[in-house]
C-alpha positions in Angstrom: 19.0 8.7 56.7 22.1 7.8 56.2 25.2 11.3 56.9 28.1 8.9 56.7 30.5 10.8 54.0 30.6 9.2 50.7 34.2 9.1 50.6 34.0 6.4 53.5 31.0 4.0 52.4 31.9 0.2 51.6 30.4 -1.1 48.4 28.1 -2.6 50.3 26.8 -0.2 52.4 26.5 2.6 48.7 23.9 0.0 47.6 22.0 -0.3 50.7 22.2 3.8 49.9 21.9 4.1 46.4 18.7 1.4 46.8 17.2 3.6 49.9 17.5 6.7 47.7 15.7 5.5 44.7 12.8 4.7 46.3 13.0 7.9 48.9 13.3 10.6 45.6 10.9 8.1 43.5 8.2 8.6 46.4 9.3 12.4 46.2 8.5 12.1 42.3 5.2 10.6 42.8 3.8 13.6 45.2 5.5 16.0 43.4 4.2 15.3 39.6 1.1 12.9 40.0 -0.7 14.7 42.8 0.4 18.3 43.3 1.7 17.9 46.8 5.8 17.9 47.8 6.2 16.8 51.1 9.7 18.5 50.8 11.5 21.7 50.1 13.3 21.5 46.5 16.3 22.6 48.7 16.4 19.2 50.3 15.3 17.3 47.3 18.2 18.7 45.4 20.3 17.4 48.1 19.1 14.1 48.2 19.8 13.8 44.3 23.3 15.7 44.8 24.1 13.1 47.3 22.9 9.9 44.8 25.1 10.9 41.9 28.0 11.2 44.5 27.4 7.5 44.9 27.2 6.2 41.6 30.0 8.6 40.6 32.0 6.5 43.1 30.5 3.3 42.2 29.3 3.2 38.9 29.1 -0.5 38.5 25.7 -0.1 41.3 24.0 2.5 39.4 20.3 1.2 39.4 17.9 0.7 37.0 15.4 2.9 38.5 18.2 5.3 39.5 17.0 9.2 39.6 20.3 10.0 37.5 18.7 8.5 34.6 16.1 11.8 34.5 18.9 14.1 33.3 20.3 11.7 30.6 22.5 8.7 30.0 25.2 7.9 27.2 24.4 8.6 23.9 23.0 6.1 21.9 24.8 4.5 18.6 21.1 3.4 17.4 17.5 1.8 18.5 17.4 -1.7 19.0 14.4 -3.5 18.2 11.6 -5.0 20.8 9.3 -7.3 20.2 5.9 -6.7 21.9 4.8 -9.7 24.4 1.0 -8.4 23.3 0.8 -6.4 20.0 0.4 -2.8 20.5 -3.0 -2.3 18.4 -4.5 0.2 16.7 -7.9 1.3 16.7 -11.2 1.8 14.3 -12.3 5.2 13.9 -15.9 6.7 14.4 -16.1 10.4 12.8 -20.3 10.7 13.6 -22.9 10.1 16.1 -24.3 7.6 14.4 -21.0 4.9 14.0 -20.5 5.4 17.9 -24.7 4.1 18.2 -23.2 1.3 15.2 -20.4 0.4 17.9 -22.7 0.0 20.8 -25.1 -1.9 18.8 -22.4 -4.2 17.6 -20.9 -4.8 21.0 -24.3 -5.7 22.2 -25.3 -8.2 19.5 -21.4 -9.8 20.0 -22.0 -10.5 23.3 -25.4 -11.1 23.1 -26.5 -8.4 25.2 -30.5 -7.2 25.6 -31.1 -3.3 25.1 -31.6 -3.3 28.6 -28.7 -4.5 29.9 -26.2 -2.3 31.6 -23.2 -1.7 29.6 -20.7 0.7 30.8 -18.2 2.6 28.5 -14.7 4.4 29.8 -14.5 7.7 27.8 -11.2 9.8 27.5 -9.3 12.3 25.8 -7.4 11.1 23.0 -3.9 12.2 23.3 -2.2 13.0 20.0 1.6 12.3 21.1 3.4 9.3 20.6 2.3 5.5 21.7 5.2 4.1 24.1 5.0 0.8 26.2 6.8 0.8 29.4 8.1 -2.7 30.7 7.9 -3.1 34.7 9.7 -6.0 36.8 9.2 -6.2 40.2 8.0 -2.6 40.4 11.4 -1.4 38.7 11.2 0.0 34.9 13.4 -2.3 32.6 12.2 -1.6 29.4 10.2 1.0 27.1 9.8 1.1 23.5 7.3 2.9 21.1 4.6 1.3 19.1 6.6 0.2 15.8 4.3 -1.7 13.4 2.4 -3.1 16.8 4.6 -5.9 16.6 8.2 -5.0 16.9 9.1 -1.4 17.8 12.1 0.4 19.2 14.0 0.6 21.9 13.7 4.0 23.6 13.9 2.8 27.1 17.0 5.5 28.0 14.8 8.9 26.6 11.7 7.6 28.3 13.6 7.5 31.4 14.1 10.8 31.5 10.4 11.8 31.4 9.3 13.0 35.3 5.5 11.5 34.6 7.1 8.2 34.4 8.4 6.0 37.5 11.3 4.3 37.6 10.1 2.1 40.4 6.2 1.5 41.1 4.3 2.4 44.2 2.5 0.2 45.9 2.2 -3.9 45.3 2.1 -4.3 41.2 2.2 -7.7 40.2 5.4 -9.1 39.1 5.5 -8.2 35.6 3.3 -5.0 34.5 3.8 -3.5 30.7 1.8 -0.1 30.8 1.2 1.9 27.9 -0.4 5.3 27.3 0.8 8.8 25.5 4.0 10.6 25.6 3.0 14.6 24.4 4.7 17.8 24.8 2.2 20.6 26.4 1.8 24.1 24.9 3.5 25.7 26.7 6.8 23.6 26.1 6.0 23.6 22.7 6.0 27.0 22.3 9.3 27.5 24.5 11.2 24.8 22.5 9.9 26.4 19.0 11.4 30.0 20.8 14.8 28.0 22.1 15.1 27.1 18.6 15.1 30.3 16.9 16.9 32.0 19.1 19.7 29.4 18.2 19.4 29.9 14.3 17.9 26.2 14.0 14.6 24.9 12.7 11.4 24.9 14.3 8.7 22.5 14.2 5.1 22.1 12.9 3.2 20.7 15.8 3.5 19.6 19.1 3.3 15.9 18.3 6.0 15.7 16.0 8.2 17.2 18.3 7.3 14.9 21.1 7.8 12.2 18.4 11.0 13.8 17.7 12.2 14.1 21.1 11.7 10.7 22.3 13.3 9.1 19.3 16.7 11.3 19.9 19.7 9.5 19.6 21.2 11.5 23.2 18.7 11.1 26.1 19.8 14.7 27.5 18.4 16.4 24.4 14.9 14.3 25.4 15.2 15.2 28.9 15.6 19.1 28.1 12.3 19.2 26.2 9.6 18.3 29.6 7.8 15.9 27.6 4.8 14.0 29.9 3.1 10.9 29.6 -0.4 9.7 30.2 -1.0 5.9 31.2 -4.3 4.5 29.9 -3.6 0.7 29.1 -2.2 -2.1 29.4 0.1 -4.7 27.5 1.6 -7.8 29.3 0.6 -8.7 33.1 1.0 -11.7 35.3 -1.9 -10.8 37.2 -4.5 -8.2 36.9 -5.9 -5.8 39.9 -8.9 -5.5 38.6 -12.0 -6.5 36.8 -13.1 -3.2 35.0 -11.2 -0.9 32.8 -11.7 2.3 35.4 -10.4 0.0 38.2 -7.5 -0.7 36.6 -6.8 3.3 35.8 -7.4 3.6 39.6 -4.7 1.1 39.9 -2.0 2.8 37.6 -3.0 6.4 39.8 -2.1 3.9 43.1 1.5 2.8 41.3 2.4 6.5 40.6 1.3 7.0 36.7 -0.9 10.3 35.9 -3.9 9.1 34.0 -6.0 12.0 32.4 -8.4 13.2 34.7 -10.8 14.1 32.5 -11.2 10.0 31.9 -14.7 9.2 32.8 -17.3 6.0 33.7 -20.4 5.8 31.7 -23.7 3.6 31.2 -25.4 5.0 28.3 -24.8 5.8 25.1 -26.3 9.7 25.4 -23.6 10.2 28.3 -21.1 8.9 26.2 -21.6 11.2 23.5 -22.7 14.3 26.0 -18.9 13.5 27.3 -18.0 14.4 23.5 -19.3 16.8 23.4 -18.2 18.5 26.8 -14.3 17.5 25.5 -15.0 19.2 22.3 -15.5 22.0 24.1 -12.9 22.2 26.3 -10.6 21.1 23.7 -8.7 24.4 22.6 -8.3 25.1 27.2 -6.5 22.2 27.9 -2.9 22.9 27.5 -2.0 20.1 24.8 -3.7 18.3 21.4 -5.9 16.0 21.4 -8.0 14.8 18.2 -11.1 12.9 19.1 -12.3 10.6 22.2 -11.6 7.2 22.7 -14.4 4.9 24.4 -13.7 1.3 25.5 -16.1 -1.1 27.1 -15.5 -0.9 31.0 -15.9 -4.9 31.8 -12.5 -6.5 31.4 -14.2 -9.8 30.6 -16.4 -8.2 28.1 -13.5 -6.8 26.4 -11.7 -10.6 26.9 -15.2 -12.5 25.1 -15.1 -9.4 22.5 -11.1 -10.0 21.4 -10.0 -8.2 18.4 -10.7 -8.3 14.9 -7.6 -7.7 12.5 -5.6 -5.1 14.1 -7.9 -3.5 16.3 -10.1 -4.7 19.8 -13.9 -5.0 19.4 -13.8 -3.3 22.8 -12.9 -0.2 21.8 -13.4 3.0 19.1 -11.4 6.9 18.8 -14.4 9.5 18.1 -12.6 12.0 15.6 -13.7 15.5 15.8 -14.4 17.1 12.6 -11.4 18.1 10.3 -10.0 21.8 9.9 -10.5 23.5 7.2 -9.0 26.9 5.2 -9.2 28.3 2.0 -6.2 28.4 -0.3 -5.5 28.7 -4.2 -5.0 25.6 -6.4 -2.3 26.3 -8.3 -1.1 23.4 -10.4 -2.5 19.6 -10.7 -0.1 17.2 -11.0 -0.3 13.5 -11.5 1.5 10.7 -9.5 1.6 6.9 -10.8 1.5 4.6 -7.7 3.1 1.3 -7.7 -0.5 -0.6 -8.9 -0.6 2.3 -11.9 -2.9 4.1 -10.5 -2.8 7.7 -11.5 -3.6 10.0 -8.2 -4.3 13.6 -8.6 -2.7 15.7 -5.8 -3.5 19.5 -5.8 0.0 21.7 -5.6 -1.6 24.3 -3.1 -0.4 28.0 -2.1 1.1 27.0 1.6 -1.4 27.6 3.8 -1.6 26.2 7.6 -4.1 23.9 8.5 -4.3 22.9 12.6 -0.7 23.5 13.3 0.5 22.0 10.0 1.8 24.1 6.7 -0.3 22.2 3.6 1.0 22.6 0.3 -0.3 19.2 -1.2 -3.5 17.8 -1.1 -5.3 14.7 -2.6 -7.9 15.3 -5.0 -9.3 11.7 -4.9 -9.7 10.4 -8.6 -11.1 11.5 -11.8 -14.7 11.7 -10.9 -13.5 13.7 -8.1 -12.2 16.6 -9.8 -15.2 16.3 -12.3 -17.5 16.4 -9.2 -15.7 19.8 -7.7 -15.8 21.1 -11.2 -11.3 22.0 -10.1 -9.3 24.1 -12.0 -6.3 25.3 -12.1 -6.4 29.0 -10.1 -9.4 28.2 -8.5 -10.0 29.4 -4.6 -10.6 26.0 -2.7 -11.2 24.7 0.7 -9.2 22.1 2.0 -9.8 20.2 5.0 -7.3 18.3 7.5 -8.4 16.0 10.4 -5.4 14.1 12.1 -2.8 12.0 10.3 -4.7 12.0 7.0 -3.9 12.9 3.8 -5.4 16.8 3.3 -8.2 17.1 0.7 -10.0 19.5 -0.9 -13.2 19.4 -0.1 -14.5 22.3 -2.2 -13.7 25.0 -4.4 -15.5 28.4 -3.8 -17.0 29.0 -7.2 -17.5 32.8 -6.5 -14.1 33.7 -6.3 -13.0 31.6 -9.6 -11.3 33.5 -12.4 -12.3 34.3 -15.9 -11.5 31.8 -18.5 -10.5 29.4 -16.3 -10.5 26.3 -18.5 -12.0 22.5 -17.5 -9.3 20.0 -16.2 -8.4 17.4 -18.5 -7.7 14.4 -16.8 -4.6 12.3 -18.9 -5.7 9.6 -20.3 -1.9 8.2 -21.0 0.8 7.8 -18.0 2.8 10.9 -18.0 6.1 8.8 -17.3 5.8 6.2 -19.6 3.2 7.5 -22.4 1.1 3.7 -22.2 -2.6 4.0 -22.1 -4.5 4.7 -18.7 -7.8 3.2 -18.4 -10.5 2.3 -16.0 -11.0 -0.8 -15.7 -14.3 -2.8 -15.6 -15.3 -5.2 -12.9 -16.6 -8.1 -15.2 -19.4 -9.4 -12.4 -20.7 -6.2 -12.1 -20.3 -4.0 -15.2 -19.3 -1.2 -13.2 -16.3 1.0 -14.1 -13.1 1.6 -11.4 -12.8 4.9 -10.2 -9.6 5.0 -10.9 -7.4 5.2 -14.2 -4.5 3.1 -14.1 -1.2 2.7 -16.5 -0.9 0.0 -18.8 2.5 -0.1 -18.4 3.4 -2.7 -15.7 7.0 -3.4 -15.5 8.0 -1.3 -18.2 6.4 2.1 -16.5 9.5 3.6 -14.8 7.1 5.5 -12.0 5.7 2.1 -10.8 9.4 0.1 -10.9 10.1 3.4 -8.1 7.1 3.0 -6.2 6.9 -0.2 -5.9 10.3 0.0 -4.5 9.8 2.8 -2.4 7.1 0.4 -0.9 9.3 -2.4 -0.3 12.2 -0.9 1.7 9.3 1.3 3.6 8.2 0.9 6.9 5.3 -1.7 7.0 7.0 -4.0 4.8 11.5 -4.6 5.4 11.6 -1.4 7.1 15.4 -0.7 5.8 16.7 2.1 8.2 18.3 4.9 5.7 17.0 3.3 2.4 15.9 6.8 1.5 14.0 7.4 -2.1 16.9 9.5 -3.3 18.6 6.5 -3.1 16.1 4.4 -4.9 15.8 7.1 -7.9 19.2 7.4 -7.9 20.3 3.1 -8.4 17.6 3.0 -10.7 18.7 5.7 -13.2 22.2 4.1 -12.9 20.5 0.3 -13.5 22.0 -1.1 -10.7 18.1 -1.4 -8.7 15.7 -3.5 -11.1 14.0 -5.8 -8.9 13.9 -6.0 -4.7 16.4 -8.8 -4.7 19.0 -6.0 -6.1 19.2 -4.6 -2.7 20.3 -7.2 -1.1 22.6 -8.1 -3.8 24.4 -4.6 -3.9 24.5 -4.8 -0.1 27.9 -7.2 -0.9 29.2 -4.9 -3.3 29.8 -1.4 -1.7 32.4 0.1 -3.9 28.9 -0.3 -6.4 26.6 1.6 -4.1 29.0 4.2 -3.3 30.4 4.6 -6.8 26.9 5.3 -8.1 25.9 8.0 -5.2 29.6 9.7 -6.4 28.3 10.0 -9.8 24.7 11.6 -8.6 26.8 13.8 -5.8 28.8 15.0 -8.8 26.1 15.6 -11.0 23.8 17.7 -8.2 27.1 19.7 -7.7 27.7 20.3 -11.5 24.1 21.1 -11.7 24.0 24.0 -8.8 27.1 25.5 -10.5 25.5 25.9 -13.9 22.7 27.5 -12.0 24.6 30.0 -9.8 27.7 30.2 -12.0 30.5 29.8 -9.4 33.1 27.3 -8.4 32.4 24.8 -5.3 35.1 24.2 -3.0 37.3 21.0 -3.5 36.0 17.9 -1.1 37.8 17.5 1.9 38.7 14.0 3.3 35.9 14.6 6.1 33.3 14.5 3.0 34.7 11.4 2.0 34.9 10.0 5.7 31.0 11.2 6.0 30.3 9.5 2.2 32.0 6.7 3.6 30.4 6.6 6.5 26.8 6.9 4.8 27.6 3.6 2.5 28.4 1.4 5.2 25.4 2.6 7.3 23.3 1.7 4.0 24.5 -1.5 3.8 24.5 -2.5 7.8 20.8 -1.0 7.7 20.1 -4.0 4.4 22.0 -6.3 6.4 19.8 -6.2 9.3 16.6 -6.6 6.8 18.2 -10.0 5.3 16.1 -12.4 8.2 11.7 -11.0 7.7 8.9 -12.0 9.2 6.1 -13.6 6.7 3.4 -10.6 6.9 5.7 -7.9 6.4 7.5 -9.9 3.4 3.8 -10.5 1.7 3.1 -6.9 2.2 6.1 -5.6 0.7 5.8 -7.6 -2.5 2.9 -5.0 -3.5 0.0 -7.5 -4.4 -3.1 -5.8 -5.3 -5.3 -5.4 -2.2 -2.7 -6.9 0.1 -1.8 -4.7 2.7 -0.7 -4.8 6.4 -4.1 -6.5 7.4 -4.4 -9.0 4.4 -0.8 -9.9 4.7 -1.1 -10.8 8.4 -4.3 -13.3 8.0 -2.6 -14.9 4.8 0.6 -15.5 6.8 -1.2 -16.7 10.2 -3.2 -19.2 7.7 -0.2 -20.8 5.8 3.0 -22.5 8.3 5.5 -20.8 5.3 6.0 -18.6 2.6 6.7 -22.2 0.7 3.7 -23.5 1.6 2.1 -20.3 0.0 3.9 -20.4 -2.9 3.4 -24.1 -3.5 -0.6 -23.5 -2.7 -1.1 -21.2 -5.1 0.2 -23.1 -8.3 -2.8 -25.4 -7.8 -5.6 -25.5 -9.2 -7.9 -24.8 -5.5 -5.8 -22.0 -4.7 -8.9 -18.9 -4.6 -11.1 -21.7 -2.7 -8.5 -22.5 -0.4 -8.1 -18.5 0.4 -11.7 -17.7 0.5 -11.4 -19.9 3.7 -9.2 -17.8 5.5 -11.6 -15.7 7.6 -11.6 -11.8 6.2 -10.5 -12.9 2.8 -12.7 -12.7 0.1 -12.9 -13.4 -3.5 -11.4 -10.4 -5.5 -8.5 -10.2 -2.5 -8.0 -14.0 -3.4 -8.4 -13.7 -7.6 -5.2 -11.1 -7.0 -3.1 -12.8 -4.9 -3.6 -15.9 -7.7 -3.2 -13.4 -10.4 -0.2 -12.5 -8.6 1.7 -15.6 -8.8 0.7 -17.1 -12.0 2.6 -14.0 -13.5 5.9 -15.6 -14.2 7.7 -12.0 -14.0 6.8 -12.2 -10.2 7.1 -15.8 -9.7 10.9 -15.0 -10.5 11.0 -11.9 -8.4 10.6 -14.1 -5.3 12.4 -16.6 -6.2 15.0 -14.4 -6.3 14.2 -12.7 -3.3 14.1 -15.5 -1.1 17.6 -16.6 -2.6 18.8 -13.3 -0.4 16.7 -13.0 2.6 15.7 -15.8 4.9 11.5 -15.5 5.8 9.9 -16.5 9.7 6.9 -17.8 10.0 4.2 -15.7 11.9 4.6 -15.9 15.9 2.2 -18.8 17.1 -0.7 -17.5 18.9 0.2 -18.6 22.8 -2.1 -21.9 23.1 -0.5 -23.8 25.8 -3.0 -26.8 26.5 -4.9 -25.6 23.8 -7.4 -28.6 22.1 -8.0 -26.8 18.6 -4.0 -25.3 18.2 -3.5 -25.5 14.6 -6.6 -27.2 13.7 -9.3 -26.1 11.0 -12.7 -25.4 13.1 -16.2 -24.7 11.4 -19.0 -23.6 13.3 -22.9 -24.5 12.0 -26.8 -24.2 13.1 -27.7 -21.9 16.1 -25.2 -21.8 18.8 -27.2 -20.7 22.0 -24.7 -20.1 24.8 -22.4 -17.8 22.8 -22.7 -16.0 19.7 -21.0 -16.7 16.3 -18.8 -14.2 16.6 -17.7 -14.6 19.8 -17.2 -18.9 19.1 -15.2 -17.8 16.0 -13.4 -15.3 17.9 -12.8 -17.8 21.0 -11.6 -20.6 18.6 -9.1 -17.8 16.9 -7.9 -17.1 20.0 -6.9 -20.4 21.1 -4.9 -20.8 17.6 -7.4 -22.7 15.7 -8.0 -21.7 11.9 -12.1 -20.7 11.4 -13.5 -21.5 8.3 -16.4 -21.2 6.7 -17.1 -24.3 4.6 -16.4 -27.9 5.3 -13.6 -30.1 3.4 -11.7 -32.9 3.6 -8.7 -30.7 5.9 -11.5 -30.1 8.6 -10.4 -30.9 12.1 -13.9 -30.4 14.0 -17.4 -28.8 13.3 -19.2 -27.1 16.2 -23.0 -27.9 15.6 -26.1 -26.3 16.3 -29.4 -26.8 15.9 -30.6 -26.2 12.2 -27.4 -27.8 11.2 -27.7 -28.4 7.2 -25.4 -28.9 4.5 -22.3 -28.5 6.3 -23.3 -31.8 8.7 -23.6 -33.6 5.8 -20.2 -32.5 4.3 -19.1 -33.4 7.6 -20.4 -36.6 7.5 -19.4 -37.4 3.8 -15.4 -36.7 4.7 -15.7 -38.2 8.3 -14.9 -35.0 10.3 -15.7 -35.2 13.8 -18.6 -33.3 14.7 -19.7 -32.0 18.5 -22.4 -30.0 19.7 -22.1 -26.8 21.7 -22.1 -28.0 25.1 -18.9 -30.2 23.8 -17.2 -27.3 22.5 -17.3 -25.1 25.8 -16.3 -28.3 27.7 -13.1 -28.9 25.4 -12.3 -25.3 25.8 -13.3 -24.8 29.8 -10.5 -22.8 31.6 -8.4 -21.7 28.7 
């Protein structure tokens, strides 16, 4: 170790120092926080810390990336820049009984093919409920973290991650060159409840759960308020590698223990499916003892090449399911129904509830479902009701506790015309089936004020352009003025300013006026620092549009609100066609719903909307408009490099007897071929088996090369 004074080091001997000392207190961090056991005093720790930010003091230009200054803070950040995952961050399918985990099993078996007999082994842990963050390594050093975004793109957080102890800045060990770990930032009890106490104590708010305020924490614009609130992390998967240690998913957890992450030791290894739900059941147990939240257990199938032949379907792995526990529930009083209009007219009921807290969280809203619903519960206004809450999702009410009803409580009515715009709301019928919708929607359209707003609301939100600040205040607020008709309007007020801030000085002034009729008394005058701030709020407005003007296909087809076209739909439709043009051009002919109905996971009444959609010559002009403001990508390529079938329409017939359907279909995806299920004249290659029938001949009639099995795994050997 190096006593030379600091005051006397070269430049190049602080780096050989500064370097020594990252990887001296990093090693110090590891034994200290991921196994229980300092090898030093905190005396001489401290020192060794004291005597790196004398360095970089000194020479700021060699501060490190994995420097230990970077625990206690950095500068504080204008805003979050955006990252682009090198493998989307996924999300996964939920079991919430016995039964759907034997369903998974079962369907994991008959994808690979698998005999009831043969071993398959499951990795069961907790499942954290914190905040999803993916940590970039290089060379062992941490160069980048971000949090899960819409699994695509997220943000950039990499400063306030840096100052969470659970996390090395540099890797122990030999990790390959480029390692993107990802697992569960959370905030213990025990911090929770001495940042909730920090907080009064101060006069400021406190906070509902622990999650939020881990979520809240991490996404802090100053890194030192993040580092004050002893948030941990919890490593559990994986994102981008060069090369990967190991072959099973509990070797690979071994491996992140080896390169200094804590993994959950409660994780476990199982081969049946009774252990795997006996492990439920101990966690279920243990739940409320462990020191932080967790909602469910997650299981994934322990062979890495199992989880590589079972891929992912839509935005979740095969390989993998979260087992919720059961929702919370507690009794409250129903006072008030009111009705919402969505932006497809659908009328929602949402039951205005006396607060009441529900696992952590104050309820005052719940949904109430539909019509048939509240008929069902036999609700009424006044009524005592049990509501229930299990994770993220909406509350409900589950029941209503007939013995404790009032006298001459009276039947709800449900309204059978929209409340903002007095048209007719009706269920409609399917015309195939006879059956009636569950739900009543306006008649309105275009001309119903409530689903203009929503449908706006939707568009500038998060899944679709994702406009930082775009607030529905503001919305409301541009449409009462008529200055926010259509989605291109944004865009269009974005270059006039004096507009946008003229119009939120007329609402400011009207809220104002407003409180002083209530309370009777004189406001102070405006000061030039509110019309700085009201300044200030315009031009971040219009810098967060700005940013929004270049949008990546999905997330444009989800924001334009088609019927049944959401986050999932959007993405296959944008993967199938090469631009939004080529969509738009597609569906003006007349084999539009055929050609849709070939895109695997879309089906008929998905594809009747989406052409209902753009025969309507309102919304033909509304993106025509729109795409005179913003410019449109196409979806990412799928990385095929030496791929045989990139970009090429496959169909698979007969018996396939080497792999399953699912797992051909799944392979060709993979590889960045298109899978359909019929055969037509813009069919690269059919895949046949035997029992081949009418799609051979189809084959044959528009000369479409045809191969059998054995030719398809040789064109594909290796990739």
């Amino acid at each position: 170790m190096s006593t030379k004074a600091v005051q006397k080091l070269t430049a190049r001997e602080a780096e050989k120092e500064l370097d020594r000392l990252a990887a001296e207190i990093a090693e110090h961090d590891r034994r200290y926080h991921a196994e229980d056991n300092p090898a030093i005093s905190d005396a001489e720790y401290d020192a060794l810390r004291r005597r790196n930010n004398e360095i970089e003091a000194r020479f700021p230009d060699l501060i490190r990336p994995d420097s230990p200054s970077h625990r206690v803070g950095a500068a504080v950040s204008e805003k979050f820049a955006k990252v682009v995952h090198a493998r989307p961050m996924l999300s996964l399918d939920n079991a919430f009984t016995d039964e759907d985990v034997t369903e998974f099993a079962a369907r994991v078996r008959k994808f690979l093919g698998l005999k009831d007999d043969a071993e398959l082994a499951f990795n069961c842990e907790p499942k954290i409920d914190g905040l999803s963050a993916s940590l970039r390594y290089e060379n062992g050093l941490f160069v980048q973290g971000a949090t899960r975004g819409d699994g695509t793109e997220g943000e950039d957080i990499t400063a306030n991650l840096r100052t969470i102890k659970d996390i090395p800045l540099r890797l122990a060990g030999k990790p390959p060159k480029v390692l993107e770990a990802r697992g569960e930032v959370y905030m213990s009890h025990r911090e929770f409840a001495a940042l909730n106490k920090r907080q009064e104590k101060e006069g400021k708010q406190t906070y509902a759960n622990p999650r939020n305020s881990a979520a809240g924490s991490v996404r802090q614009l100053d890194p030192g308020i993040t580092a004050s609130r002893n948030l941990h992390f919890f490593a559990y998967t994986w994102g981008e590698v060069t090369a990967l240690p190991a072959k099973t998913q509990w070797e690979m957890l071994q491996a992140f223990k080896d390169y200094g992450f804590k993994v959950n030791p409660l994780t476990k290894r199982v081969e049946t499916i009774e252990a795997v739900l006996k492990f439920y059941r101990d966690i279920e147990g243990k739940r409320a003892a462990l020191g932080y939240d967790i909602d469910g257990v997650v299981y994934k199938v322990d062979r890495l090449d199992y989880q590589e032949r079972l891929g992912f379907v839509s935005r979740s792995p095969r390989w993998a399911i979260a087992h919720k526990f059961a929702a919370e529930q507690a009794e409250t009083v129903l006072e008030d129904i009111d009705i919402q209009v969505g932006r497809t007219g659908k009328l929602a009921p949402v039951a205005k509830l006396k607060p009441v807290t529900v696992g952590g969280v104050v309820v005052q809203n719940a949904t109430l479902h539909n019509e048939d619903e509240i008929r069902r519960l036999d609700a009424r206004v006044g009524d005592t009701v049990v509501i229930q809450r299990a994770g993220d999702v909406i509350p409900q009410v589950v029941k209503v506790i007939l013995e404790k009803r009032k006298r001459g409580a009276k039947e709800y009515e449900f309204p059978t015309r929209c409340p903002f715009c007095g048209s007719h709301a009706v269920r409609e019928k399917d015309e195939k089936t006879g059956k009636e919708d569950v739900d009543r929607r306006c008649t309105g359209g275009l001309i119903c004020p409530a689903q203009a707003v929503e449908r706006l609301r939707y568009f500038v939100a998060r899944p679709c352009f994702d406009i930082e600040g775009f607030g529905g205040v503001y919305i409301e607020t541009l449409f009462d003025k008529g200055l926010l008709k259509e989605p291109a309007d944004i865009f269009r007020l974005a270059k006039h300013p004096e507009k946008l801030n003229r119009a939120l000085a007329e609402r400011r002034a009207e809220m104002a006026a407003e409180r002083r009729a209530a309370s009777g008394k004189e406001e102070a005058k405006k000061s030039k620092k509110d019309d700085d701030e009201e300044s200030k709020l315009v031009e971040n407005l219009v810098a967060g549009i700005e940013a929004r003007r270049t949008i990546q296909m999905d997330r444009f087809l989800n924001a334009l609100g088609i019927r049944h076209v959401g986050e999932t739909n959007a993405r296959l439709i944008a993967r199938h066609y090469d631009s939004i043009d080529a969509l738009v051009t597609a569906m003006e002919g007349d084999g539009a719903i055929a050609e849709l109905t070939e895109i695997q996971g879309i089906g008929e009444v998905v594809a009747e909307a989406i052409k209902d959609f753009f025969d309507e010559p309102h919304n033909r002009k509304v993106v025509k408009h729109l795409l005179g403001e913003v410019d449109v990508r196409p979806m990412p390529k799928v990385k095929t490099a030496g791929s045989p079938v990139a970009g090429k329409t496959v169909v698979f017939t007969g018996t396939l007897e080497k792999m399953t359907r699912p797992e051909a279909k799944a392979k060709a995806e993979s590889l960045g071929a298109k899978v359909s299920g019929s055969v037509s004249a813009k069919t690269d290659l059919v895949v046949a088996g035997p029992g081949a029938g009418s799609k051979l001949k189809d084959a044959q009639k528009h000369n479409v090369q045809v191969i059998d099995e054995d030719a398809w795994l040789k064109m594909i050997e290796g990739l």
